[in-house]
N, C-alpha and C positions, 0 to 999 in steps of 0.2 A: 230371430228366435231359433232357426234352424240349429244355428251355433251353438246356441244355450243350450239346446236340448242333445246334442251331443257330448257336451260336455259332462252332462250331470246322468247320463247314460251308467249304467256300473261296467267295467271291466276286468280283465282278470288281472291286473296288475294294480297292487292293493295302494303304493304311494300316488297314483291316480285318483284314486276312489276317494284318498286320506284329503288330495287336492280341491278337489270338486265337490265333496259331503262334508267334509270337518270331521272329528270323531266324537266318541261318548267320550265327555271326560272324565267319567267317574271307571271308564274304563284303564287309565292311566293312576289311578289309586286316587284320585282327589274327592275327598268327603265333602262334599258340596251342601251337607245338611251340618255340619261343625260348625259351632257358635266360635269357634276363633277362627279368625283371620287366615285367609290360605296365604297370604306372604306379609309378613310382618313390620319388614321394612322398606316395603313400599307405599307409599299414601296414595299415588297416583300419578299412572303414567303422560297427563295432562298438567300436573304441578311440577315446574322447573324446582321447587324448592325440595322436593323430595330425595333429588340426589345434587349434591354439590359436585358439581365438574370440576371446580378451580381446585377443591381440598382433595379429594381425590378417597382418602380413608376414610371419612364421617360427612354425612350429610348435614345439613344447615340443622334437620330435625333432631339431631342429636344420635340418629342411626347410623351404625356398619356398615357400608357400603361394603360386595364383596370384590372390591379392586380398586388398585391401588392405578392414577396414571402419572406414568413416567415424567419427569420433568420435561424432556424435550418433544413431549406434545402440546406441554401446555405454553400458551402463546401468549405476550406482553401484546393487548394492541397497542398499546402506546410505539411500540418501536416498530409496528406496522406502519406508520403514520405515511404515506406516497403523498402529502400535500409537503412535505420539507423539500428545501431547494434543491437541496443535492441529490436526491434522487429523482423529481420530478425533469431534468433535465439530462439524464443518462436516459431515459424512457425514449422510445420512437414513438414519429406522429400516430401511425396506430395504436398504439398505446395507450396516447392521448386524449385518441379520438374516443376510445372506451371510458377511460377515466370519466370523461366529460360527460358521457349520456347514462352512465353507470351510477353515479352519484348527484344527483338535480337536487338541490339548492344545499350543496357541503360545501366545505374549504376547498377538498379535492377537486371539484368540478371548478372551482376558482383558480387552485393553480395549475391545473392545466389548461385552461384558456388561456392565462397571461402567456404558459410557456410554448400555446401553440401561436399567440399574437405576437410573440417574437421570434419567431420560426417563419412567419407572414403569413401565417394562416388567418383568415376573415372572417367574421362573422355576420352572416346577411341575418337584418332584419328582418326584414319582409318573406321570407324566404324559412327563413330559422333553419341553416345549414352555415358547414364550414366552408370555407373555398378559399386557393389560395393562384395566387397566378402560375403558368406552365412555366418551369425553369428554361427549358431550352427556347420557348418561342419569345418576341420582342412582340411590342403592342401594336397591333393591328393600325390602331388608329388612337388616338388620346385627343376625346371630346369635354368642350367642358366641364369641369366640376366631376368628369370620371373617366371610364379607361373603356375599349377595346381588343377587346382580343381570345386567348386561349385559355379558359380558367378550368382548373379541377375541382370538382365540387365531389366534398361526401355526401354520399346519400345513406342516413342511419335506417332508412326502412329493410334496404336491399343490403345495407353494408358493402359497400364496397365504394371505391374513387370514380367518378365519372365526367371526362372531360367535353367542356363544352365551349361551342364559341358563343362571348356570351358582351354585352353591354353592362358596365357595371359603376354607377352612378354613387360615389364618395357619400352622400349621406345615408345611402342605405345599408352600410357597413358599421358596426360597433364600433367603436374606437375606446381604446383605454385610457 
């Protein structure tokens, strides 16, 4: 509270004051007792329909909007699409690895799993993480029905790769 009550303090610097008190706004000329509308073509800055984004000069309502946007801001999602083959595998495992926790239960998160499962990346059930075996190390040991050794595992809490020796038993892996 200490904070607060510093802040709302007056000082001699008036865009402070402006920050922390707000000002009269009928000190600004605005007739706040006028039966018309103080901005006419706005319905409300809660209603997406109020200004059209994609038209850029008229609003859905049939209003002026006063600006006009440029074509090359406005964006196809269609040709955004990162689930197409061809760019899903120019992308890095990091990449990937976003793709994947970034969009839960999309295409996207579909095909970057396949194209981290063909990369060797795994997907523990039990576990619910990726992991995939150490490239430079060889399997410690290969026990029944599963493997031994040096495996890197993503951890999405912490974000980052974290390699572990680790027992890793074939059915508790996804398989495509």
């Amino acid at each position: 509270l200490l904070g607060v009550i510093d802040g709302l303090r007056l000082s001699s610097d008036p865009d402070t004051n402006m920050l922390s008190l707000g000002c009269e706004l009928t000190s600004l000329g605005l007739n706040l007792n006028s039966p018309t509308p103080l901005y006419t073509t706005l319905t409300s800055v809660y209603n997406p329909a109020s200004l059209d984004m994609n038209n850029g000069a008229t609003g859905t309502n049939g209003s002026n909007n006063h600006f006009i946007i440029p074509s090359c801001y406005r964006v196809n999602l269609n040709s955004c699409d990162i689930s197409r083959v061809d760019q899903v595998t120019l992308m890095s495992d990091d990449a990937l690895l976003m793709a994947f926790y970034a969009f839960p239960r999309d295409r996207v998160q579909e095909a970057a799993a396949q194209e981290l499962h063909s990369r060797g990346w795994r997907f523990h059930k039990d576990i619910k993480v990726w992991l995939c075996k150490e490239e430079q190390t060889v399997s410690i040991s290969e026990i029944v029905h599963g493997d031994r050794g040096v495996f890197v595992f993503f951890d999405p809490a912490n974000w980052q790769r974290v390699k572990k020796e680790w027992v890793v038993v074939g059915d508790v892996l996804e398989e495509r």
